[in-house]
C-alpha positions in Angstrom: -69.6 53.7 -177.5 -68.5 52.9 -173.7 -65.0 54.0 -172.6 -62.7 50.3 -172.1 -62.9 50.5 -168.0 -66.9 50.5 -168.4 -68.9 47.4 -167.4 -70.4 47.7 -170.6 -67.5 47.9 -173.2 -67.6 45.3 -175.4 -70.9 44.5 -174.7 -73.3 43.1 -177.1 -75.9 46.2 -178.1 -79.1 46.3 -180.4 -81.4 48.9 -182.0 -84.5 50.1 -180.3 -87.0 52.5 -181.7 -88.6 54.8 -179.3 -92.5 55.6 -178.6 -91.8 58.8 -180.7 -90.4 56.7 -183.8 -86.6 57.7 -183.2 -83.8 54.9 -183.5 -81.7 54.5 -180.1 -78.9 51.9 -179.5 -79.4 49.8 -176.3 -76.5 47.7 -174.7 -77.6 44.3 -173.2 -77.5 44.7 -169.4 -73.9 43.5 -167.8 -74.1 40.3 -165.5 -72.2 40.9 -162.3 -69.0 39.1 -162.7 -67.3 39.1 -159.1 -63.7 39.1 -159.2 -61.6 37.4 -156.0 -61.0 39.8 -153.4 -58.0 41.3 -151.9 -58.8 42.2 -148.7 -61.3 44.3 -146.8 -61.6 47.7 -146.3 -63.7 49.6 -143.2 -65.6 52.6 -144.4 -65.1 55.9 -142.8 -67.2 59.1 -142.8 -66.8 60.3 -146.5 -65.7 57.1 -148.2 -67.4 57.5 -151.8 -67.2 54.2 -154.2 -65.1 56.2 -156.4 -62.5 57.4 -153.9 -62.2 54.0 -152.8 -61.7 52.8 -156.2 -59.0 55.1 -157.3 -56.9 54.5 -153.9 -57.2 50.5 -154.6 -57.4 49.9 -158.3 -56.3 52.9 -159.4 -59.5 54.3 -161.5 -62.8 55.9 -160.0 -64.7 54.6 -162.7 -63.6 51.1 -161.7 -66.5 51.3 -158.7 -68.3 49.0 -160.6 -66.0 46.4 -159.7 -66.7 46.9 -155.9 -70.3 46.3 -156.3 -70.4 42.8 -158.3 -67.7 41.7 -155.7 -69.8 42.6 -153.0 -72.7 41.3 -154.8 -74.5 45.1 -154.8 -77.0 45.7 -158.1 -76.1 49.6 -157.6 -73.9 51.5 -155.3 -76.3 53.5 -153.5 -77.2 49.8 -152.2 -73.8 49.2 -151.1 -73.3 52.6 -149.2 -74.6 51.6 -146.4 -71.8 48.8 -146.2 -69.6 48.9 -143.4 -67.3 46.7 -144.6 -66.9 46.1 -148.0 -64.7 43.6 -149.9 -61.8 45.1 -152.1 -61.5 43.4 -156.3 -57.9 42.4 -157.1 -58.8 44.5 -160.0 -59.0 44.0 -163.7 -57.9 41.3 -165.3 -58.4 38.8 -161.6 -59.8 35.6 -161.7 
């Protein structure tokens, strides 16, 4: 259902039926699991979440990652970040 660098892969999901009577699959929200950092990094004009995550963990779709370490619900709310702590990446503790 979720590609394996998701938040969500391999999360638990469940069966919903919709005001119109159709069946949908939900996935149980993800709890923000911050990994230990590596460093910092200083945002410049034009730094997107997923440029940032492909130069220091390799995969855009890692962005996630940024936002439970910094402790951001979404990453429009971390955007406004200056400075924003850089994951060790996957697999961290």
């Amino acid at each position: 259902m979720f590609a394996s660098n998701s938040r969500y892969y391999g999360l638990a999901t469940y069966q919903v039926t919709t005001s119109d009577g159709q069946s949908r699959i939900a996935v149980v929200p993800a709890v923000p699991n911050p990994l230990q950092l590596a460093g910092f990094h200083r945002r410049v004009s034009g730094d997107r979440l997923d440029l940032i995550s492909a130069r220091f963990l390799k995969d855009p779709a890692l962005f996630w990652q940024f936002c439970d370490s910094n402790r951001s619900p979404t990453p429009d709310a971390l955007a406004a970040a200056d400075l924003i702590g850089v994951p060790k990446g996957p697999g961290a503790s």
